[in-house]
C-alpha positions in Angstrom: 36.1 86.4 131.1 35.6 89.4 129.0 35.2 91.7 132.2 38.9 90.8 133.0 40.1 91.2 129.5 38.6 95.1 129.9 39.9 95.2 133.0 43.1 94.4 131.5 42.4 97.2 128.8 40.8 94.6 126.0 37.8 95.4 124.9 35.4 94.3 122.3 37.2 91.3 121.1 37.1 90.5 117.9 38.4 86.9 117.1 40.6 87.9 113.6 42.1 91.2 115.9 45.3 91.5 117.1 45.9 92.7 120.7 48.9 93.3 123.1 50.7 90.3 124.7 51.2 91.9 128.0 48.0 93.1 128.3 46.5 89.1 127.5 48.9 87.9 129.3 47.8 89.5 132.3 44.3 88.7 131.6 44.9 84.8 131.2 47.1 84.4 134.6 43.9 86.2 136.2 41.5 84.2 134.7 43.8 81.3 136.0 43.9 81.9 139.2 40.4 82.4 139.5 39.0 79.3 137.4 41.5 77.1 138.6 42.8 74.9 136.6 40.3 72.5 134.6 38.5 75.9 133.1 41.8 77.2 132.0 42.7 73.5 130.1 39.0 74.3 128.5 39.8 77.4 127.9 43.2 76.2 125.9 41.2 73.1 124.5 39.1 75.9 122.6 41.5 78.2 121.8 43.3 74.8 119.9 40.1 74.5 118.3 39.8 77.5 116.5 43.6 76.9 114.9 43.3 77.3 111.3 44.8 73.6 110.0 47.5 75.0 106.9 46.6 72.7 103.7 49.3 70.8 104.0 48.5 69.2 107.4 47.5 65.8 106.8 47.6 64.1 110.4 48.1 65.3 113.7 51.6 64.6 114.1 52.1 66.9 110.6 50.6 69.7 112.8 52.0 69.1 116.6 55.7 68.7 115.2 54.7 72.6 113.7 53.1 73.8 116.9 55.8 75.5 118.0 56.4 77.8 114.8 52.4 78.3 114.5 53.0 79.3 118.2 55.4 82.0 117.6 54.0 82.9 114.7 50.8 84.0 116.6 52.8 87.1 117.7 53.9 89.9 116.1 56.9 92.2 117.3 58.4 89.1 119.3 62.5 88.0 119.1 65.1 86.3 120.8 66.5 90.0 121.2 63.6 92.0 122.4 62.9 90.0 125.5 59.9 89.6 125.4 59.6 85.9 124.9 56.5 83.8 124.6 58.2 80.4 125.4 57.7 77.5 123.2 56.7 74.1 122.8 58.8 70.9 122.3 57.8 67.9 120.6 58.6 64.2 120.6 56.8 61.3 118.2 56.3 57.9 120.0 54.7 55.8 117.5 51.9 56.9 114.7 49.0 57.5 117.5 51.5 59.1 120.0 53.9 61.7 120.8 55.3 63.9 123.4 54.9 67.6 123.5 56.5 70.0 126.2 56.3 73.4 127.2 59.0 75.7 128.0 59.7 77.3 131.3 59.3 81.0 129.5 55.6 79.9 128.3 53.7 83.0 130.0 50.8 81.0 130.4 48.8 78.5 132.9 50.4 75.4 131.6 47.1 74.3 131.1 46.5 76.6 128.0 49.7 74.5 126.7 48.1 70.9 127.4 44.3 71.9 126.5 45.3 74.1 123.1 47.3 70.8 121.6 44.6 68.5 122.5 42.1 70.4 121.1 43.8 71.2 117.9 44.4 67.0 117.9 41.0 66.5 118.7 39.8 68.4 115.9 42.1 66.9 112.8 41.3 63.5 114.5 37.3 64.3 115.1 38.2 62.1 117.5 39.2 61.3 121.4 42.6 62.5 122.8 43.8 61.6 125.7 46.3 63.5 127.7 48.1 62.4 130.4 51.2 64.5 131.9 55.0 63.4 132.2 58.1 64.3 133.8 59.8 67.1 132.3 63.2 66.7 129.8 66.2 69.3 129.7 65.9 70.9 126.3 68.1 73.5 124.1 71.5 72.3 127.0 69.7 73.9 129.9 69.1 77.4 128.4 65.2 76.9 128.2 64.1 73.8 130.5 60.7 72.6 130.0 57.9 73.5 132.9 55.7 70.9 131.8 55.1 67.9 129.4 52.5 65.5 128.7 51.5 62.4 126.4 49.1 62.9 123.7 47.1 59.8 122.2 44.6 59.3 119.6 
C-alpha cells in the first residue's frame, strides 16, 4: 500500500499529517482495484478504528448520526462551491441496536471504505460484533445527491 501512496506522490506517512485529497484519492481507487473488494472494507474497517470518539459520544448511534460532519470535517479547503466534493454519508436509526447509514453518489471512494470505516468505528465504542449487511439505496437531498450505496448496521 505505501508503494502506491508514493507512486501517487505520498510519502512517509505520518498518521496525525495532512495530505492532498486528489492525490489519496487516487491512491485508494488503485489500491481498490487491485485488492478487490474485501481488503478495501478492511482497509475502511481500520481506518474507522483509528476515529478519535469526541467526549460527548456515549453510544454508537451518538457517533454514526455525526459521521457525516466528522467526515467532512476530515478535509480541509473543501465546499459546496469549490467543487471538489467528498460526498457524504446519510443516516437512518431503526431501533436502539440498529440504524441505516448511506453513502452518497459523490463519495470518491470504493464504497467499501464507506461500509468498513462505520463498522469499525461501531465496533470499537461497542468492543463488540457488528454486523453489516447492505440495502437498497433511498433518494436523498430531492434527487440532487442520490445515494450509491447503503447498508444495515447492528450491534
Amino acid at each position: 500500500m505505501s508503494n502506491i501512496l508514493s507512486e501517487n506522490g505520498i510519502e512517509d506517512v505520518q498518521t496525525d499529517d495532512w495530505y492532498p485529497a486528489r492525490p489519496f484519492f487516487k491512491a485508494v481507487q488503485e489500491i481498490a482495484s487491485k485488492a478487490g473488494d474485501g481488503t478495501t472494507f478492511e482497509i475502511g474497517r481500520s481506518m474507522g478504528q483509528d476515529v478519535p470518539l469526541p467526549d460527548d459520544v456515549s453510544s454508537p448511534h451518538d457517533m454514526l448520526s455525526q459521521y457525516d460532519t466528522l467526515h467532512y470535517d476530515s478535509y480541509r479547503n473543501v465546499d459546496a462551491q469549490s467543487g471538489r466534493s467528498i460526498g457524504g454519508y446519510t443516516y437512518e436509526r431503526i431501533d436502539a441496536t440498529t440504524c441505516r447509514m448511506g453513502v452518497t453518489e459523490d463519495f470518491p471512494y470504493h464504497t467499501g471504505i464507506a461500509q468498513g470505516s462505520t463498522e469499525g468505528l461501531t465496533s470499537t465504542i461497542t468492543n463488540g460484533v457488528v454486523r453489516g449487511k447492505e440495502v437498497e439505496t433511498q433518494p436523498t437531498d430531492a434527487q440532487k445527491n442520490p445515494e450509491r450505496r447503503a447498508f444495515r448496521l447492528s450491534w
